[in-house]
N, C-alpha and C positions, 0 to 999 in steps of 0.2 A: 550591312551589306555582306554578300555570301565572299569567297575567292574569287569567285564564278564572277563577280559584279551584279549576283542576283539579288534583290529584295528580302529582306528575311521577315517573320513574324505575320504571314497571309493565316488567316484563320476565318469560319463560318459561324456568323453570329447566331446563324436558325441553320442547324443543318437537316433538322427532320423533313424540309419542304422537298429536302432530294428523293424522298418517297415517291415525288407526283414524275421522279422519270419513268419510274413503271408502266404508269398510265402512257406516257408519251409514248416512250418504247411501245408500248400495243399496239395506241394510234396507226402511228408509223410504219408496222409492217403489215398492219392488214391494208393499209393506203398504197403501201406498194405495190403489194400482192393483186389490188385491182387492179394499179394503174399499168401492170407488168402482164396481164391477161391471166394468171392466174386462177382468178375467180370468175366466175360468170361464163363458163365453158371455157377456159382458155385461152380468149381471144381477148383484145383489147379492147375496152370498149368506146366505142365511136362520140366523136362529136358531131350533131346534128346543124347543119352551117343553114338556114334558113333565111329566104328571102322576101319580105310581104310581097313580093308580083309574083314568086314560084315559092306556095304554098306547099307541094311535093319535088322538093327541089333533094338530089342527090346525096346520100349520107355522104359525107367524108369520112376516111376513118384516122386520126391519127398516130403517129409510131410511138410504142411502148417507151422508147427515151425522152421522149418530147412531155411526157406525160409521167416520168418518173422526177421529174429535175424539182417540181413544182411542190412533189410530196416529201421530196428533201430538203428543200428549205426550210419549209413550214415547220418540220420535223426538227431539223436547227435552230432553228427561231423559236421554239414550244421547249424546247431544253434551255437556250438563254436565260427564256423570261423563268424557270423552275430556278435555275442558278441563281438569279436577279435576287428570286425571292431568298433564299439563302443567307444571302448578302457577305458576301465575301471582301474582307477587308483586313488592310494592313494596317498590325499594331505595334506604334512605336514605343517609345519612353515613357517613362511615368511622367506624369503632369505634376508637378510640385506645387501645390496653392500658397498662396502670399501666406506669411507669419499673421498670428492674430495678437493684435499692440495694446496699447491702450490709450485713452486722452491725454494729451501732456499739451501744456498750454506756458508759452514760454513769457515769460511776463520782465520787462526788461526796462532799466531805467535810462531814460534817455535826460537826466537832468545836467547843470550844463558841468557839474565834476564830470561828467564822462570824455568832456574832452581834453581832460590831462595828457598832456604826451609822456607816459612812464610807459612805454612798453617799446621792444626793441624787433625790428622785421628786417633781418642782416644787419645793414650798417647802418639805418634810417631811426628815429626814432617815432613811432604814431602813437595816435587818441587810442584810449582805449576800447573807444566805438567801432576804432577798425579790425582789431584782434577780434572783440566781440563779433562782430557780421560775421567773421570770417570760421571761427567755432560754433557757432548755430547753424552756418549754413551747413558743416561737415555734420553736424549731428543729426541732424533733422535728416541729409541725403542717406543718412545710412543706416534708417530707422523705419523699411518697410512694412505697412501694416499699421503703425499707430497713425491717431487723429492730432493734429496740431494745429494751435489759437496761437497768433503771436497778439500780445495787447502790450503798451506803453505806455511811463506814466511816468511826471514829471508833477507839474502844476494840478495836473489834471489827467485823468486815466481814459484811452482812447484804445478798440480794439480796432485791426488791420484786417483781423480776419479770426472769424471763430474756429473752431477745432473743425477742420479738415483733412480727408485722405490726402488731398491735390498738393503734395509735397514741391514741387515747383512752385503753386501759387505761396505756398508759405513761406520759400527760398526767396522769392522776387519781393515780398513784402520785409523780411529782414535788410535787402540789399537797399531798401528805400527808406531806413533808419538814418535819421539827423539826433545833434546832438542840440536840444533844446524845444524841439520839433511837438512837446508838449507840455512845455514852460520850464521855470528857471528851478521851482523846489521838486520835492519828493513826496508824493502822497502813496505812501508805501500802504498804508493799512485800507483807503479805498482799492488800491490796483489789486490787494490782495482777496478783498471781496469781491472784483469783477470776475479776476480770475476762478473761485468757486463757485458763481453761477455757470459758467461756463461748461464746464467742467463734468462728465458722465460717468458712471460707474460700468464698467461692463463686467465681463470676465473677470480679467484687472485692474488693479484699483490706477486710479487717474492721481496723475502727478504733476506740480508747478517748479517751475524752473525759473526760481528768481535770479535774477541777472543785476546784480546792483556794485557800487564801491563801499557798503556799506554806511552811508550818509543817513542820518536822522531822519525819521519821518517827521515833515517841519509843512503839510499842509493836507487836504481833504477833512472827511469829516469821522470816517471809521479809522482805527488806533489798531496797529497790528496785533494785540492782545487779544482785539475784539475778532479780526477776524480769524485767531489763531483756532479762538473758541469753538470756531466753526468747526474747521479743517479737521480738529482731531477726531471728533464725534462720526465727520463723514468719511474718515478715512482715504484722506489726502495728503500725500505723501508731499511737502514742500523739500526743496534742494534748491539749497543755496551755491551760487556762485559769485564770488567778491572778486571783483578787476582793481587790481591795484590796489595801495592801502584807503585804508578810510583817513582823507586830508583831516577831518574834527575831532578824530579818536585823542589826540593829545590835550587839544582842548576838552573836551567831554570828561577825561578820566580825571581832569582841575577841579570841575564843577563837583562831579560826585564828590571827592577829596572833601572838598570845602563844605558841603551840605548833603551830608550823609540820609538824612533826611526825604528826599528829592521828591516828591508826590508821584504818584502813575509810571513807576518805571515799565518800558517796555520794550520789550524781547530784541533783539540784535541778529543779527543774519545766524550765528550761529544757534542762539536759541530756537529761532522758528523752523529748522531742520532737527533740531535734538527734540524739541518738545510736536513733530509732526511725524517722527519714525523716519526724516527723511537724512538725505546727507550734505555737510559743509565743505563747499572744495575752494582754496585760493589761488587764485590763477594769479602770477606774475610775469609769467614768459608762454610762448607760445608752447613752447613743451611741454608746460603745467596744462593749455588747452587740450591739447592732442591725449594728455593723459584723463582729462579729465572728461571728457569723451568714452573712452574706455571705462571708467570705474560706472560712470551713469548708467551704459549699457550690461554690467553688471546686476547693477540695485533694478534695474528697471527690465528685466528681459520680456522678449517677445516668445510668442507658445507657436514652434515651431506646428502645424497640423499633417497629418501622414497623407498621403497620397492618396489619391482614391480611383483617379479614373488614369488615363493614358492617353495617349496620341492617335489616334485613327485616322487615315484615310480611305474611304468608302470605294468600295465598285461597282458596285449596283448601277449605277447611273451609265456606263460604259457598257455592262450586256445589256441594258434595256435600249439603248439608244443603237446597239449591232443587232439585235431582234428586230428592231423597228426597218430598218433599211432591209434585214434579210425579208421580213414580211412585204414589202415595198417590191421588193427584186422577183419574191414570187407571185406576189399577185400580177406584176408587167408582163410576167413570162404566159399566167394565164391567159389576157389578155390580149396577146399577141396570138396566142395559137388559136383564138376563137375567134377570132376578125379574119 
């Protein structure tokens, strides 16, 4: 807006159609020049008022203003509709297009170690399912542009919802996260294969957001090695995130000890983000979330796209609809003077 409280940024999207004023302008003053007696000896010339019972019924003649009013409308209204065509219209701001993202599919363990209470929210202590809801739901809202799958997997691997824009429905399906809600084990190397069907290449390469305490894969039927296999060939970046320690790491580090041996070892949270390009973050306090938020939007950025078009409001619509009523107002006026 001007000082003035004017409108600023009015510009002519076709301005060569203001050529056809010339024509009008022609129109116009030889329409006058008749209706004004000008032409045709100088007198005005008459309307002939006839009656079917008086066939030679008296000329009328009428006055040169009565007969200019009609040719100035028209006149105003023929210049409108030239402007119309023009089209004249106000441009605002640039239009900023959404970021372009990429697939990320949040793949999350809901087995029943997730409802340990080690984590602290002020004075309270909660599960670590609720710190979880509550950092997915922040990362996912402030992630416009990318496509998000939330899927779960405990006993058994269950998606909520495939990779979607509709960041609300992805939000409401985290906040509907239960601890056990897909049985009691971890079948980490199926959830891991679900997660890569899922999953699209676009621009950017597509990335899994495992969410676990790092617990043992202890059920399905694909082994996280197998699905690692996949991952790195299609260039899928896994990122891990560990809530809380792993309760069987001290036992686990016994076993190896004892039988160094062990058949089929396989990969651990931190390996499947080292050996997939991706990254390991451990979250023990909410501040660890909040940061870990940040470092993800880091590794993972979205491609900001430049602007292209603007804000327009049209006015074309406005002179064509003020021609339409000035043509209405002329044609009445003729109407009247010949009745």
């Amino acid at each position: 807006m001007s000082e003035w409280g004017l409108p600023l940024g009015f510009e002519l999207a076709q301005p060569l159609w203001l050529f056809l004023l010339l024509p009008v302008a022609g129109w116009g003053w030889l329409a006058w020049r008749r209706a004004s007696g000008e032409i045709q000896g100088g007198e005005a010339p008459g309307v002939v008022l006839n009656h079917p019972a008086l066939p030679l019924a008296a000329v009328d003649h009428l006055s040169a203003p009565s007969l200019r009013r009609p040719v100035l409308l028209r006149g105003l209204a023929f210049a409108l509709l030239v402007l119309a065509l023009a089209q004249p219209r106000q441009v605002g701001d640039w239009i900023t297009p959404p970021p372009e993202g990429r697939d990320m599919v949040l793949l999350i363990d809901t087995s029943l170690t997730m409802s340990i209470r080690d984590f602290r929210q002020g004075e309270r202590e909660v599960e670590r399912m609720t710190v979880l809801k509550d950092t997915l739901s922040r990362f996912i809202d402030g992630r416009p542009g990318d496509r998000f799958g939330v899927i779960v997997f405990g006993s058994e691997v269950v998606t909520l919802t495939p990779p979607t824009f509709d960041r609300a429905h992805a939000i409401a399906q985290i906040q509907r996260l239960q601890v056990g809600m897909a049985g009691p084990d971890t079948a980490l190397g199926d959830a891991l294969g679900m997660a890569l069907k899922q999953v699209a290449t676009r621009r950017l390469r597509p990335a899994i957001i495992l969410v676990s305490d790092g617990a043992d894969n202890n059920a399905g039927t694909l082994t996280p090695a197998e699905s690692l296999a996949v991952a790195r060939p299609a260039g899928v970046a896994i990122h891990t995130l560990q809530f809380g320690s792993d309760p069987f790491a001290a036992g686990r580090a016994a076993r190896i000890g004892s039988n160094p041996i062990e058949p089929d070892p396989q990969p651990d949270l931190v390996d499947l983000a080292r050996l997939s390009q991706g990254q390991h973050f451990a979250i023990a306090s909410a501040d660890d979330a909040a940061r870990v938020i940040r470092a993800i939007d880091q590794f993972e950025p979205t491609l900001s796209r430049p602007a292209q078009r603007r804000q327009v409001r049209e006015g074309y619509w406005g002179l064509l609809a003020l021609a339409a009523l000035i043509l209405a107002w002329a044609r009445w006026l003729t109407l009247r003077q010949t009745t």
